[in-house]
C-alpha atoms as one frame of an Amber mdcrd trajectory, in Angstrom:
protein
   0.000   0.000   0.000   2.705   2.311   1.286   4.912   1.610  -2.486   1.742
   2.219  -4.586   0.750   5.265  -2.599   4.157   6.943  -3.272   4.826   5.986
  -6.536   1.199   7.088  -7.819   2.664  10.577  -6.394   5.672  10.463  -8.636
   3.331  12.484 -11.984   3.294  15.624  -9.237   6.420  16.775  -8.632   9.347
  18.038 -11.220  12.065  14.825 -11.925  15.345  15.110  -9.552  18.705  16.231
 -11.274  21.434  14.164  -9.642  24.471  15.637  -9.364  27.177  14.299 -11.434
  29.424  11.423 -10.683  33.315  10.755  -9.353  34.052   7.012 -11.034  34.071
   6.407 -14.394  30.346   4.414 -14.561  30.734   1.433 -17.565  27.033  -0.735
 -18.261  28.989  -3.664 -19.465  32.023  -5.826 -19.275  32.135  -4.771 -23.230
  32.341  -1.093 -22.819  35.579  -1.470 -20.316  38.932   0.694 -22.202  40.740
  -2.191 -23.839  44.044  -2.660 -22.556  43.803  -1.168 -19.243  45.519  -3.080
 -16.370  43.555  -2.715 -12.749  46.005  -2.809  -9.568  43.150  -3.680  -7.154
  39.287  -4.876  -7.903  36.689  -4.667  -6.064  34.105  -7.472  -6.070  30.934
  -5.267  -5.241  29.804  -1.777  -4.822  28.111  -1.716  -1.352  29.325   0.111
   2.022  32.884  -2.240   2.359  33.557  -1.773  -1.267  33.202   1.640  -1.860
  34.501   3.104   1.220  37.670   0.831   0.203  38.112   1.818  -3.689  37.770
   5.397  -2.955  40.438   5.187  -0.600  42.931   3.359  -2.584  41.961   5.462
  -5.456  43.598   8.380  -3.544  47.355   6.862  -4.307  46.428   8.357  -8.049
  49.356   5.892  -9.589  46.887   2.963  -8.942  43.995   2.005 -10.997  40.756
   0.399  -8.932  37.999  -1.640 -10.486  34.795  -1.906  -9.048  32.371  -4.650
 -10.094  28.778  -4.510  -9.234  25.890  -6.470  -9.765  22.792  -4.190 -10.074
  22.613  -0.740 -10.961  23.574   2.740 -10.311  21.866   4.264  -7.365  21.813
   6.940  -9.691  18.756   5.396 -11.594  16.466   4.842  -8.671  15.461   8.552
  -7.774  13.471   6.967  -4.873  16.896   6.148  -3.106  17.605   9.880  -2.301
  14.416  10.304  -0.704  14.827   9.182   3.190  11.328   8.672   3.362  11.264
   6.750   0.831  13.428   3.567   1.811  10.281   1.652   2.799   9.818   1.616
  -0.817  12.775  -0.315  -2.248  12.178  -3.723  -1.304  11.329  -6.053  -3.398
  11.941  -3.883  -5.880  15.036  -4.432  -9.039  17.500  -3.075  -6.381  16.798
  -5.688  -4.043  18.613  -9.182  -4.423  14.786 -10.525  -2.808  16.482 -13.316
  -0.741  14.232 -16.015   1.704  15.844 -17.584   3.624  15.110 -21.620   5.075
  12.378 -22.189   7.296  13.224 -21.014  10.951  12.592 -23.707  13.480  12.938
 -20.747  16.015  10.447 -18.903  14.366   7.854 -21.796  13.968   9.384 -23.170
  10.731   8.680 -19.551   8.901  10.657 -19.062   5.985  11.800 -14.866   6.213
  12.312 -12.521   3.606  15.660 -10.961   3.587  16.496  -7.981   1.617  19.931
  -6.666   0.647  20.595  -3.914  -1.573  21.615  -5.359  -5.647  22.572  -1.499
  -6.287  25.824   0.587  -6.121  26.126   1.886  -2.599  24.870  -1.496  -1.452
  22.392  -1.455   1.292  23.640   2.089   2.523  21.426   2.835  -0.537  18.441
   1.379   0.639  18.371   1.180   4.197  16.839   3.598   7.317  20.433   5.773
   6.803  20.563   5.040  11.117  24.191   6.223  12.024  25.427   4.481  15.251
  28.701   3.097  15.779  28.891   0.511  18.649  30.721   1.131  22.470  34.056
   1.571  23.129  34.009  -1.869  24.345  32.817  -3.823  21.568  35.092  -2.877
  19.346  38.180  -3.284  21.681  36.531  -7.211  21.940  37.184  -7.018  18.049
  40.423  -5.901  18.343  41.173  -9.033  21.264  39.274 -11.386  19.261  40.849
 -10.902  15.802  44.085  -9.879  16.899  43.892  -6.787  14.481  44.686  -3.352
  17.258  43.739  -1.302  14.510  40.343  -1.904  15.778  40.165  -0.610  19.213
  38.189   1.763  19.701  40.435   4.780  19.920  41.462   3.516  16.926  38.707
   3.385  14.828  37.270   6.409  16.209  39.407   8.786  14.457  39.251   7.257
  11.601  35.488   7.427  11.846  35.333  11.341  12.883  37.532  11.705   9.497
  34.807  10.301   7.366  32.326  12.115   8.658  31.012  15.314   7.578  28.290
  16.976  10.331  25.558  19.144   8.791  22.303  21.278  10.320  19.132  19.302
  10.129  17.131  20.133   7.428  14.710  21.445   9.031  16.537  24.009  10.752
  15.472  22.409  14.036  18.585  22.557  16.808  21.284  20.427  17.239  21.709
  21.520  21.021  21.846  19.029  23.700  20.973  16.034  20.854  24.668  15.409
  20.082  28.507  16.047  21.537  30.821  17.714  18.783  33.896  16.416  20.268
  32.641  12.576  18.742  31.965  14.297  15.066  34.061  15.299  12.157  33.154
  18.387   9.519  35.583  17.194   6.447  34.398  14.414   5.580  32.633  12.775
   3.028  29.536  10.939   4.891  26.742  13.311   6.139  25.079  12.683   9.155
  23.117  15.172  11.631  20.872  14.749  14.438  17.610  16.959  14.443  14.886
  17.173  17.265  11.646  16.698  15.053   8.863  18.758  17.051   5.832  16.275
  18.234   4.664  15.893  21.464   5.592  11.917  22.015   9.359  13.334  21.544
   8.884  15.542  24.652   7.462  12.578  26.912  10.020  10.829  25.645  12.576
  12.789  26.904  10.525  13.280  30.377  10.677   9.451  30.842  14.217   9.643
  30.919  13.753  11.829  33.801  11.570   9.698  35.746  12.738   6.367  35.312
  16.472   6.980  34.769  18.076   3.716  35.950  16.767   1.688  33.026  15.751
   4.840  30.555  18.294   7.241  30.869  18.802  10.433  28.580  22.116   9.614
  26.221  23.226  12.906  24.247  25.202  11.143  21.902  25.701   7.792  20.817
  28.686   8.124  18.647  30.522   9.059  21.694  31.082   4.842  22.428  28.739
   4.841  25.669  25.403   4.098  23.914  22.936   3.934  26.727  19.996   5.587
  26.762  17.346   7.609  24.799  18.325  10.047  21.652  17.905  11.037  18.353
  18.038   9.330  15.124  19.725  11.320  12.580  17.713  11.927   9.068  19.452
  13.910   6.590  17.796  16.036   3.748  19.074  13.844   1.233  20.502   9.904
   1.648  24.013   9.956   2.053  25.098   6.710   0.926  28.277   4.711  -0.191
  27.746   5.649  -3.331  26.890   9.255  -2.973  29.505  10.131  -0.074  32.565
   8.127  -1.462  32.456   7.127  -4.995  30.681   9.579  -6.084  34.138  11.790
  -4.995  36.892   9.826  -6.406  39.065  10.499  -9.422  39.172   8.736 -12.457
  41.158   6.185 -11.844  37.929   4.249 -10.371  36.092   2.602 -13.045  32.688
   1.341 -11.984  31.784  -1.963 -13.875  27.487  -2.169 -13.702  25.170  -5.184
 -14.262  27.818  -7.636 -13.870  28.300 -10.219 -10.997  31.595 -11.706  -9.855
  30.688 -15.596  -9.865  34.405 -16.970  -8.802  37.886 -15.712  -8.057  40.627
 -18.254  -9.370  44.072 -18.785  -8.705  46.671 -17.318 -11.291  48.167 -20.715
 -12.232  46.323 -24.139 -11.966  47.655 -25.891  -8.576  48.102 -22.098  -6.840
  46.226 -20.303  -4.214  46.997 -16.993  -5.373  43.670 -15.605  -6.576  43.987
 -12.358  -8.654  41.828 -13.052 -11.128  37.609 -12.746 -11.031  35.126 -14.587
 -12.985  32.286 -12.151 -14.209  28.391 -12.768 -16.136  25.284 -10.273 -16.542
  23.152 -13.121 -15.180  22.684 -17.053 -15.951  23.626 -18.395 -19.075  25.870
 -15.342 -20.329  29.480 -15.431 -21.042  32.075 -15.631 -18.300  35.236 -13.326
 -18.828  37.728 -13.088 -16.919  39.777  -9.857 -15.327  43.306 -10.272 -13.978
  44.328  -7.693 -11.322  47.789  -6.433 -10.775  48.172  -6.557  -6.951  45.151
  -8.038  -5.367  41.107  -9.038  -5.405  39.126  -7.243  -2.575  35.617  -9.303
  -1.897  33.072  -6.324  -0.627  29.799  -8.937  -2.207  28.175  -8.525   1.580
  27.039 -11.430   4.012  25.441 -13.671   1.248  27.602 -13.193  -1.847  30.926
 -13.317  -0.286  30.979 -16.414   1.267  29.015 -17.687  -1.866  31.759 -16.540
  -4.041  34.240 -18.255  -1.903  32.412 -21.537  -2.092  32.026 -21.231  -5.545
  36.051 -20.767  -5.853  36.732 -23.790  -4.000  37.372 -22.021  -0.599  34.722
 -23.139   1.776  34.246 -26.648   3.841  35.517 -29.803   1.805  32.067 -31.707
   2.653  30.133 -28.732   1.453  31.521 -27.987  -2.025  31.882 -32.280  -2.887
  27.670 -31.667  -2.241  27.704 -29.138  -4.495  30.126 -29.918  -7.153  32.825
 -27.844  -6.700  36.511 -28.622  -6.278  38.039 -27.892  -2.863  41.234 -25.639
  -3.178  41.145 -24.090   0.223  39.750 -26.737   2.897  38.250 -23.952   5.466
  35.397 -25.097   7.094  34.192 -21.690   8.759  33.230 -20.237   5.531  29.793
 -19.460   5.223  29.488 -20.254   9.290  29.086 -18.293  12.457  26.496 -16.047
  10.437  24.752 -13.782  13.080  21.603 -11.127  13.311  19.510  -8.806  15.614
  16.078 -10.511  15.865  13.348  -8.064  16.022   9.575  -8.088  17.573   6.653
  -5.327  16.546   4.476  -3.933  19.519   2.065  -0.972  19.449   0.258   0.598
  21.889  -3.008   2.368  22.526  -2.617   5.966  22.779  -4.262   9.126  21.779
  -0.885  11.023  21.810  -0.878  13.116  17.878  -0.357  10.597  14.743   2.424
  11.073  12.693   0.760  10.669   9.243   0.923  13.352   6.936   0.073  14.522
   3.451   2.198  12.957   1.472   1.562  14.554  -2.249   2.241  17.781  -0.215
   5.397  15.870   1.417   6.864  15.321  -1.595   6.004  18.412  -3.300   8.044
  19.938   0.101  10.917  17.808  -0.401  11.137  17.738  -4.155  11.469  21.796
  -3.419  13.037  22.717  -0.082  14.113  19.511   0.663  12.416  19.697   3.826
   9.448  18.310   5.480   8.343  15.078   6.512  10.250  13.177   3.645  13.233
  14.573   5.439  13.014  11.734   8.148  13.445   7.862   7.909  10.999   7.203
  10.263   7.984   9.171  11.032   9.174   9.954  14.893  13.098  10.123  15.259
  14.377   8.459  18.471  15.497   5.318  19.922  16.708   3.817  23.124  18.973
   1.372  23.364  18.422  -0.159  26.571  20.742  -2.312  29.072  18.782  -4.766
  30.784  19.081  -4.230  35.013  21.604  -6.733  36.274  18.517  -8.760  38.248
  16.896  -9.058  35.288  15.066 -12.570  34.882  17.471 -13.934  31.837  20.885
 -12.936  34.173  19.280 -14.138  37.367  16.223 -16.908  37.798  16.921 -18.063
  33.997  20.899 -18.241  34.457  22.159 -16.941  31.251  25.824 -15.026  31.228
  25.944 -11.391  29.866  26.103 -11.386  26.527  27.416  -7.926  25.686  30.709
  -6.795  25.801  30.980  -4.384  29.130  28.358  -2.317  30.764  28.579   0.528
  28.267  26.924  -1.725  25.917  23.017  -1.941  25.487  21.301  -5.295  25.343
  18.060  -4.350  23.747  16.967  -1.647  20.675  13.670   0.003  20.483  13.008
   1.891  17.742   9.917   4.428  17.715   8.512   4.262  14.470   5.551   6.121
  13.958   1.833   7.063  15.739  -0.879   5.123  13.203  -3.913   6.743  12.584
  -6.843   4.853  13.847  -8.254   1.676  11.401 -11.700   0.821  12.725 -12.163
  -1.351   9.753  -9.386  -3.633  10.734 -10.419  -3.681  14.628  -8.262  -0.398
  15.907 -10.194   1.873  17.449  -7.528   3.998  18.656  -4.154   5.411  17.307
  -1.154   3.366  18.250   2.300   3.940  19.496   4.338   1.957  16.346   7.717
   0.132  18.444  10.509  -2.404  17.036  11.855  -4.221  20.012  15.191  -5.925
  18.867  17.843  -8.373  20.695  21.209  -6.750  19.757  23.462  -9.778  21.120
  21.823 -13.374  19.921  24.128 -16.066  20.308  22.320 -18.172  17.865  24.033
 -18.773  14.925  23.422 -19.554  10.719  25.207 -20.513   7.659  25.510 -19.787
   4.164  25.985 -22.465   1.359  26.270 -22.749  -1.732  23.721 -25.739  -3.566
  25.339 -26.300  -6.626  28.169 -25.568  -8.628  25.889 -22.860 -10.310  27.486
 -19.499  -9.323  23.849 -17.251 -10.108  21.494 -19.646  -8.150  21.055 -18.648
  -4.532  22.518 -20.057  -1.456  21.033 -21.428   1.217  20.352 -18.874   3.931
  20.262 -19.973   7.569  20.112 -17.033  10.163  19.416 -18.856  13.011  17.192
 -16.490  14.617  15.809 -17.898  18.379  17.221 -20.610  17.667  18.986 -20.371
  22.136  16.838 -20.049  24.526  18.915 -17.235  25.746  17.678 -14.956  22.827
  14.521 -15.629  23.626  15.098 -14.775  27.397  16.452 -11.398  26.528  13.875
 -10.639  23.423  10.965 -11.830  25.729  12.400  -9.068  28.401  12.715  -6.792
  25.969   9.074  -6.387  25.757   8.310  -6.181  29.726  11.159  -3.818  29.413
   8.796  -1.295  27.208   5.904  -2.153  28.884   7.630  -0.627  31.718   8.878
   2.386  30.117   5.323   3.347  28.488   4.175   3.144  32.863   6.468   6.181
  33.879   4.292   9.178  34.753   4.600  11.033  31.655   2.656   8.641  29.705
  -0.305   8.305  32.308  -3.918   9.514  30.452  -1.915   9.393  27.388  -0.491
   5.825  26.410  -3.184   3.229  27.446  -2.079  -0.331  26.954  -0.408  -3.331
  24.630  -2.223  -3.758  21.812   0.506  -6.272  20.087   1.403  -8.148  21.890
  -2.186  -8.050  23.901  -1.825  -6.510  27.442  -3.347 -10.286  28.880   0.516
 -11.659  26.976   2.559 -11.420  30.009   3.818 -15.019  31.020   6.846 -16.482
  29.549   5.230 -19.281  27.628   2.686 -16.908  26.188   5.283 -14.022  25.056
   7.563 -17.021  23.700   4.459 -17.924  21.664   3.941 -14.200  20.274   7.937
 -13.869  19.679   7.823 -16.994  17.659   4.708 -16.054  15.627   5.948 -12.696
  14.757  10.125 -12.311  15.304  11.788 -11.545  12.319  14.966 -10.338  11.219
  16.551  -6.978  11.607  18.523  -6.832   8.580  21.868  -6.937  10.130  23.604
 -10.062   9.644  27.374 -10.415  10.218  30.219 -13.071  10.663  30.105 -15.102
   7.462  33.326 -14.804   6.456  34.700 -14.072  10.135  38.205 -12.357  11.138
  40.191 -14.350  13.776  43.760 -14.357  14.360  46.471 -15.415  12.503  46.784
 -18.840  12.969  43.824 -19.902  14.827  41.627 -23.145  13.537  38.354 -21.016
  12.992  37.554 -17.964  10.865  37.808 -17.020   7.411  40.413 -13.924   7.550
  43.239 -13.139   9.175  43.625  -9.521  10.911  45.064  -8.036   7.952  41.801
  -9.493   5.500  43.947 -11.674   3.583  41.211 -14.911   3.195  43.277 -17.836
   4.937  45.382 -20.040   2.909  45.357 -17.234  -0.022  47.124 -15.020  -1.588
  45.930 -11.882  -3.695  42.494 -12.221  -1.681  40.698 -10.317   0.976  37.516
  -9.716   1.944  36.343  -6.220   3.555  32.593  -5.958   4.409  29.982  -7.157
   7.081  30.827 -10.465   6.755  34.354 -10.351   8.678  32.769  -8.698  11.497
  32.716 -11.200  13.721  30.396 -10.246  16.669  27.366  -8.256  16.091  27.643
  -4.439  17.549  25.691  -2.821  19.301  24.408  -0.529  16.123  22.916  -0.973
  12.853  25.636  -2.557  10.570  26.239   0.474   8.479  29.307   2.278  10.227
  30.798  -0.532  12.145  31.345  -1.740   8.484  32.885   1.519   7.362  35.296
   1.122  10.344  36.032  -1.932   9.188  36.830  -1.124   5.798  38.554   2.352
   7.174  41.261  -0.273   9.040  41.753  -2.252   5.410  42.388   0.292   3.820
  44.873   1.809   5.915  46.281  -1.866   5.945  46.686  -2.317   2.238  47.761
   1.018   1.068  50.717   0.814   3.989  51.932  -2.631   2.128  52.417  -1.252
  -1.225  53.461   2.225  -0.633
């Protein structure tokens, strides 16, 4: 309803000029300058991959190619639009994956989305910018053995990238974020507005009177991300593609509609892989393309470790099933995949609705860029909440902490919106709109390849509820609202649970509900895992080489190998940040 709506609002308003592009943008493998050697390529266009081509490409003696499998975000107007993301799914930019049936979530099959576009998901997503606590990524630092990714590390490196802008509203900025945490010369563009509706102020007030477990954070970026704050929308989506390639020189050709099926080795017994197989799609032509130093894999949580499977890299038993030869015997490829598992509650309340015209929305935003359109979601905060120490999974159920320290939140809730009333469909009243999300499962899920055919889709296991831990923690995670929407601020004004009923309140009966209705959150990690040089599991070593390889490294979500404490977006550019810096320091 929402996609038809929109798009049936597209006749109204004048068509966007985009602004012109860094890379050198080539529709097919044909149209590539003959003769041209490549020092690095990059196998995908999404957040890892362009963040790392555009800052290789600044070392203007090398040439960097970057492969991807969709299209320019450039041709999908819609992805500028923050509004508009809902939109985008299931769309020609989408890769539409399902994944198995979920014993954890009553043998349901989910739909997964992941951006088939350049700019990769940071094209399509909810443009959320949160970057994970201090301690989480000094755990990835111990846990990989790479330093480069402790926090005060990282943290630089992230300021650098960033450039902070005014909301577009010209609503302040005061008390909403810390300045000492943000950069100004960067390429990415983030900002944190305070939208004006009245559920923002109670919001804030609940902070006040129930502090311990609701507390006011000013700033998330600044590695403590406790607490209640603003999400930051942005007049315009500031993506990958937008931010980073489209600011890079020349020397970064941008190879469309074309997937990278396999890397192979340079000679026939070898396990130096510099070269990647390409196609536009089943039954077209494979070529080849040789690069001069090495390969980069940036194909995201599904494609990588599919690629690497399909290259003979992957778990012996696995590719004999599939009809692959096994070069590289490594038997956490495509393993230890992770994701925060999400539940939907609303509430009864007669506090304002957040709907709004939207022909005059767009009409605002297509002019002004202002307005409405302006903002991912209809009301702009979240809380990420740590769960009190006697809380039922810790004590009477047993279960260790799963976080990494206590400046690290074990439950999301993102405010979405204030529906309008639907009589028709049984609501009588408006409703608070609430994701409630589990930001540390320890259930885990697998990629594989089926057959020896690099375009048909792997076999997607996420795991999700699969330990009764996550359920401990995702079932608290909804008391844990209730409880927040009882402080005194919210009295005559927020009147009940409405999903999951206010009679849901036992542990069998919430499991039930959880089952019914979890889903993904869209943030899946670990496939092709960093660990330390040496050790008998992971995929990479700290410096992103893939183990047993050379020429070969992988640098997106899927070498993360713990989910943060954030959406996925910038813990992945610090990831790619510290690869960069890694491979430009070996051949300078």
């Amino acid at each position: 309803m929402l996609r038809s709506t929109f798009r049936s609002l597209l006749c109204t308003v004048l068509l966007i000029i985009h602004a012109s592009f860094g890379a050198v943008i080539f529709q097919s493998i044909d149209a590539l300058p003959p003769g041209i050697e490549y020092d690095f390529i990059v196998a995908g266009g999404g957040v890892g991959g362009s963040l790392v081509a555009t800052r290789l490409a600044q070392n203007q003696k090398w040439n960097v190619l970057v492969v991807e499998a969709g299209a320019s975000n450039e041709d999908f107007w819609e992805t500028r639009v923050p509004g508009f993301w809902p939109l985008l799914g299931k769309t020609a930019m989408d890769w539409n994956y399902t994944t198995v049936p979920q014993p954890g979530l009553n043998n349901r099959a989910v739909d997964y989305s992941r951006a088939k576009v350049l700019g990769g998901c940071s094209s399509h997503n909810a443009m959320i910018y949160t970057r994970g606590s201090k301690s989480e990524w000094n755990q990835y630092a111990e846990v990989t053995g790479n330093k480069g990714l402790k926090w005060n590390s990282v943290l630089p490196l992230l300021m650098k990238a960033e450039k902070w802008g005014q909301s577009p509203n010209a609503s302040s900025n005061t008390g909403h974020y810390n300045p000492a945490f943000h950069g100004k010369g960067g390429e990415l563009l983030t900002q944190a507005p305070y939208s004006i509706h009245p559920f923002n102020d109670m919001l804030m007030q609940s902070s006040k009177e129930l502090p311990d477990e609701f507390p006011f954070d000013e700033d998330w970026s600044d590695g403590t991300p406790i607490g209640t704050s603003a999400i930051s929308p942005e007049a315009e989506r500031s993506s990958a593609a937008t931010a980073f390639l489209g600011n890079t020189g020349k020397n970064v050709h941008v190879l469309l509609h074309t997937q990278v099926t396999r890397v192979l080795p340079t000679t026939s017994h070898g396990t130096e892989f510099r070269i990647i197989e390409v196609g536009s799609g089943p039954g077209s032509k494979l070529r080849q393309i040789k690069a001069k130093r090495e390969v980069i894999l940036s194909s995201g949580i599904f494609g990588t470790p599919q690629i690497l499977q399909n290259s003979g890299i992957g778990k012996q038993s696995d590719l004999d099933a599939a009809g692959v030869r096994t070069i590289v015997d490594n038997p956490s490829v495509g393993k230890n995949l992770s994701d925060h598992v999400s539940a939907f509650a609303t509430f009864s309340t007669n506090i304002a609705v957040t709907t709004y015209n939207q022909t005059v929305a767009l009409q605002e935003w297509n002019t002004t860029r202002t307005g409405p359109l302006t903002r991912s979601f209809q009301l702009n905060h979240m809380s990420f909440i740590r769960l009190p120490e006697d809380s039922p999974p810790f004590t009477t159920e047993g279960f260790s902490d799963p976080t990494s320290g206590k400046d690290t939140p074990h439950v999301e809730f993102t405010f979405f919106a204030i529906g309008s009333p639907d009589p028709a469909n049984g609501v009588v009243n408006a409703t608070v709109q609430v994701y409630v999300i589990n930001l540390h499962p320890i259930s885990r899920g697998s990629v594989t390849i089926k057959s020896s055919d690099p375009f048909e889709y792997p076999s997607i296991d996420v795991g999700l509820l699969a330990e009764k831990m996550d359920m401990s923690v995702l079932r608290e995670g909804i008391r844990s609202l209730r409880r927040l929407f009882s402080a005194p601020v919210f009295n005559g004004s927020i009147f009940g649970s409405v999903i999951p009923p206010a009679n849901v309140t036992s542990d069998e009966d919430l499991e039930s509900f959880l089952r019914a209705t979890g889903g993904t959150w869209l943030h899946g990690v670990g496939s092709a895992s960093m660990s330390p040089k040496g050790a008998r599991w992971g995929v990479v070593d700290p410096d992103f080489r893939v183990k047993g390889t050379k020429g070969l490294r992988v640098v997106d979500a899927s070498v993360i190998p713990l989910l943060p404490s954030a959406h996925t977006q910038v813990p992945t550019y610090g990831f790619a940040e510290v690869a960069s810096l890694m491979i430009a320091q070996q051949y300078a």
